[in-house]
N, C-alpha and C positions, 0 to 999 in steps of 0.2 A: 600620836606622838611615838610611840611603841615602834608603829612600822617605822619608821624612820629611823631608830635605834637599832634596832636591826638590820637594816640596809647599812646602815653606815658600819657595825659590826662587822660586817660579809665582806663588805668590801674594805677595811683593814686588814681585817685574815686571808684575803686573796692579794694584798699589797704585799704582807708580809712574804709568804709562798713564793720560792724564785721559779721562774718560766719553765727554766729544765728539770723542775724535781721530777721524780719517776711518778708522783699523786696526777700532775698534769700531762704524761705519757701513756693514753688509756690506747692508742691504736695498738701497741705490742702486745695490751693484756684482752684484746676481743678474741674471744672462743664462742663459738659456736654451741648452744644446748638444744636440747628438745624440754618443749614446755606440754605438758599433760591439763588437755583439758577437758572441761567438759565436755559431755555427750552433742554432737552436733552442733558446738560452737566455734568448731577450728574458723570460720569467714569471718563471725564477729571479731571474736578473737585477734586473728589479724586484721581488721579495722580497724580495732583500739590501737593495736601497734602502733600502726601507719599515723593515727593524729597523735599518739606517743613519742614519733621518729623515733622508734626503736628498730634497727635492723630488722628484719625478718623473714621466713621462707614459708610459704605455705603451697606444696607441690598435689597439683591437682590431677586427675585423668576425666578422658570422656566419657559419659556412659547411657548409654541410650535405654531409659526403661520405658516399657509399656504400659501404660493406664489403660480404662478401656477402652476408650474412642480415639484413643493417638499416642503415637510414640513422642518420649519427651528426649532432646538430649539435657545430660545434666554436667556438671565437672563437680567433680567428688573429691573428697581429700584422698590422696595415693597413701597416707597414714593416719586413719582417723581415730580422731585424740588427740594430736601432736601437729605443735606448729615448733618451727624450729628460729631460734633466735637468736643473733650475734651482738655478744655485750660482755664487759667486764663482769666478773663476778661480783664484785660491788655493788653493781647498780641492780641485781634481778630485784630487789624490790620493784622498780620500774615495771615486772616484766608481774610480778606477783601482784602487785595490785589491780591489774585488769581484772574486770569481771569476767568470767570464765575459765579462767588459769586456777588451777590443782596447784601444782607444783613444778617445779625443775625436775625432770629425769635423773635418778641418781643413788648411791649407796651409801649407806651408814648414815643418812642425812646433810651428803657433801653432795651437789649436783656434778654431775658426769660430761667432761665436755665428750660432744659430739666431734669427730675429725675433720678437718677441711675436705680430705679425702671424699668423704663419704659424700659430704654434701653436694661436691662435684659431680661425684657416678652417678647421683638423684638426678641433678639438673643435666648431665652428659643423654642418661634415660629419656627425658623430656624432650631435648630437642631436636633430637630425630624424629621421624614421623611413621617411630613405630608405636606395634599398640602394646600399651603399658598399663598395667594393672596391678594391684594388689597382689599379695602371696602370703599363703603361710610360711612363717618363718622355718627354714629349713637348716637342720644341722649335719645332716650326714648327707652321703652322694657323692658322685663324680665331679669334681675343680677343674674347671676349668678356665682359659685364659682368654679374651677376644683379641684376635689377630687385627682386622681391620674394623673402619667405619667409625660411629660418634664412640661406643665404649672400646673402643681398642687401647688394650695395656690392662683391662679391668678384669679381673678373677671371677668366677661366681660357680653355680652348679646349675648342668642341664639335665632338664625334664621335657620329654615328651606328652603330648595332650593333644587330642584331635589330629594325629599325623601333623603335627608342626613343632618344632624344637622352639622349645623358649628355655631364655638365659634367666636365671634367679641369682638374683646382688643382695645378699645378707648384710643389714647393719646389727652390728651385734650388741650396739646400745639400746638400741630399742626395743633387740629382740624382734624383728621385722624384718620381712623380704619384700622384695618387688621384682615381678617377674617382665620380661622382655619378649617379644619376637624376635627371630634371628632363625639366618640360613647357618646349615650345621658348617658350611664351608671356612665362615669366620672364627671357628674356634681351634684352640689347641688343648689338647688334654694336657692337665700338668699333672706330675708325679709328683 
């Protein structure tokens, strides 16, 4: 009898509520976080998401490691810890109650949106078919800008490794880089 009083409660207070108040406008208030998880749960993690319908981004790379008797390819989180999340800040409970989720990335105990931008350069990264890899986060170096190809218009800093110039794309939320392939010709140094 309960449920029922309740049901019918909810939906009085969702009759009352006109269509256009801004509580029923959640598309303008979706930002983008990073959620901190546990140690090698970033897949579950976003499983739960996916039967949650909670947005989400979980950017992977390939990585071919060696056991004894065979190479395995694997796809690794490109940020391990972090899955990234698109939602109203109302709702992170949603995103908090998974099992494996720490917390929202963030200061003073407010979580930190992540930038559309950023998550763009991730997935711009991705879908080219270069090889992409982790990085330590870098703060000093040479900026500069890519002229053509999938990151063209994106900033970052180049480092040499093995005679091969790779592009590193700092987010500065997470305190995380990810470094790129790239010919030295696509770049412009900025001042």
């Amino acid at each position: 009898m309960q449920l029922s009083l309740i049901s019918v409660t909810l939906a009085q207070i969702e009759a009352v509520l006109p269509l256009g108040a801004p509580e029923r406008n959640t598309a303008a208030k979706l930002r983008w976080y990073a959620a901190y998880t546990s140690a090698n749960h970033e897949k579950r993690v976003a499983q739960q998401l996916t039967w949650r319908s909670v947005e989400h981004f979980l950017p992977v790379y390939e990585s071919v490691r060696r056991w004894k008797d065979r190479r395995v390819p694997l796809q690794l989180p490109l940020f391990p810890g972090y899955v990234f999340v698109r939602l109203a800040l109302r709702d992170r409970l949603r995103v908090l109650a998974v099992p494996g989720v720490a917390r929202l990335v963030g200061f003073d105990g407010r979580p930190t949106v992540v930038p559309a931008e950023d998550i763009e350069a991730i997935r711009a990264c991705l879908e080219g078919k270069r090889d992409v890899q982790p990085h330590p986060y870098v703060q000093c170096g040479q900026r500069v800008r890519v002229l053509r190809g999938p990151l063209a218009g994106f900033s970052g800093i180049v480092l040499r490794q093995r005679n091969r110039t790779r592009f590193v794309v700092s987010f500065d939320v997470l305190e995380r880089s990810v470094s790129v392939e790239l010919e030295g010709t696509e770049l412009f140094v900025e001042r």
